[in-house]
C-alpha positions in Angstrom: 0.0 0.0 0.0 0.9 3.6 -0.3 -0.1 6.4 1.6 0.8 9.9 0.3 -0.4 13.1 2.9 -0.7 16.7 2.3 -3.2 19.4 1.7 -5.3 21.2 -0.9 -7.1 24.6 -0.7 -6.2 23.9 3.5 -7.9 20.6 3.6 -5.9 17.4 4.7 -6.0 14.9 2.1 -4.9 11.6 2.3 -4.3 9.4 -1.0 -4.1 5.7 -0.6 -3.3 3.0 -3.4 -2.8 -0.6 -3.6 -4.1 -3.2 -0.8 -6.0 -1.5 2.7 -5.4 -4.7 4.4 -4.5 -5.3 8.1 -1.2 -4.3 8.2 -1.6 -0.9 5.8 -4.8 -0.4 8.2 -1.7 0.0 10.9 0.5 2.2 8.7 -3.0 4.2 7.5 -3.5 4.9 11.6 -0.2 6.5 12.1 0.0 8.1 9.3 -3.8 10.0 10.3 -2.4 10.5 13.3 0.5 12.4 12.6 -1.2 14.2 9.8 -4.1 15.5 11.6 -3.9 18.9 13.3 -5.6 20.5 15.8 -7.5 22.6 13.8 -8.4 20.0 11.3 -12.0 19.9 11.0 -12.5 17.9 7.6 -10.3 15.4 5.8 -10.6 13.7 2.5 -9.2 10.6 1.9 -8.5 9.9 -2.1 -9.1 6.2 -2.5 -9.3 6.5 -6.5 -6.1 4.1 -6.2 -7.2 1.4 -3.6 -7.8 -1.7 -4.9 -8.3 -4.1 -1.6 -10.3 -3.1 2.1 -10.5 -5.1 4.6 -12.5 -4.8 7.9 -9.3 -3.6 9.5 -9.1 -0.9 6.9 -13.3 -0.1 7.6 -12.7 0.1 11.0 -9.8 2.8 10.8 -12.0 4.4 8.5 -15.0 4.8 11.0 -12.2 5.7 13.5 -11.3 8.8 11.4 -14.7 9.7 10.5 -15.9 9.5 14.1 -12.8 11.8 15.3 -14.2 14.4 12.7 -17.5 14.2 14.0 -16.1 15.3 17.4 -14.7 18.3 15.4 -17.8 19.2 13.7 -16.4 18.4 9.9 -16.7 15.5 7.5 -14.3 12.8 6.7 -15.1 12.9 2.4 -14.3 9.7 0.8 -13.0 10.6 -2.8 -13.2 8.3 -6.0 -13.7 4.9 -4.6 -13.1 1.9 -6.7 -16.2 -0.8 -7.1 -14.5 -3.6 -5.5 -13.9 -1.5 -2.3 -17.4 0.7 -2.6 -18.8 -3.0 -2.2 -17.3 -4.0 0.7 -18.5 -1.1 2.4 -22.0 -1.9 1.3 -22.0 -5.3 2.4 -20.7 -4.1 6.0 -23.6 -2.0 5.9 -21.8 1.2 6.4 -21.6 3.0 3.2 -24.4 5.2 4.1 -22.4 7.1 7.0 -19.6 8.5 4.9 -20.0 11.2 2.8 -18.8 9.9 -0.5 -17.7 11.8 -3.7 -16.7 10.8 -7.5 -13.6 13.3 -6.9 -10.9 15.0 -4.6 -11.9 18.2 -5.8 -15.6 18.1 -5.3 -15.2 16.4 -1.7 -12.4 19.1 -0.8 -15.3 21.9 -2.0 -17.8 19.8 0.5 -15.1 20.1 3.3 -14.8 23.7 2.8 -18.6 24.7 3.1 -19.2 26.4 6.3 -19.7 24.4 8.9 -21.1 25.4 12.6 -19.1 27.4 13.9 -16.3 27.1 16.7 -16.5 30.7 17.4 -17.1 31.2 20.9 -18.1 34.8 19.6 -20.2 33.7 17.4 -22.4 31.5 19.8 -22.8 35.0 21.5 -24.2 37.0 19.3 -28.4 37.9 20.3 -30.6 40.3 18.6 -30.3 43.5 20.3 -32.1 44.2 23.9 -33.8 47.5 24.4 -33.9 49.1 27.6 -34.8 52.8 28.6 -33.9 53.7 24.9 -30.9 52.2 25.2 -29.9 48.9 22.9 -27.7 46.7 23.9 -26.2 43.7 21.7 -23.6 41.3 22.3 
């Protein structure tokens, strides 16, 4: 297997070819975790090139995507080949990734607004009138 990382229009994406078996499962997990950043909310992981997923591979998959729900964003599969878009559907979880026919359409997805983090933001009222006088946050 092989795992290239890096990022387009700010987004982390992660392109992976060949086999997503047990042991490139492993190498997949290491290299999400040292790719990811704190102020990753959304990844996209490019799987035009994968030709093999296992249920070790699922599982680090639903691992990522549920780490990115934390974070309010999306993980955006990109491109996925028949053979693996079928073994998602048979482990019946297809239908909780947000899937794509390219990078750049699932790196636009990624980059639509999502709620905000903005403690500011969560502040803001419509303004209160007292004596005359409006106040607003």
């Amino acid at each position: 297997m092989d795992l290239q990382t890096g990022r387009r229009n700010g987004i982390l994406t992660i392109t992976i070819s060949g086999r997503l078996d047990g042991y490139g499962a492993g190498q997949l997990s290491e290299a999400w975790a040292a790719a990811l950043q704190d102020d990753d909310r959304s990844a996209v992981f490019d799987l035009s090139g994968l030709s093999y997923l296992s249920s070790a591979g699922i599982r680090v998959l639903i691992a990522a995507k549920k780490q990115l729900k934390e974070r309010n964003g999306i993980l955006a599969l990109a491109g996925i080949q028949e053979y693996p878009k079928s073994v998602l559907d048979m482990a019946g979880v297809t239908s909780i990734f947000s899937i794509y026919s390219g990078v750049e359409e699932a790196v636009d997805a990624c980059r639509r607004p999502q709620d905000s983090l903005s403690v500011i933001d969560g502040l803001a009222r419509t303004p209160v009138v007292r004596d005359g006088v409006s106040y607003t946050i």
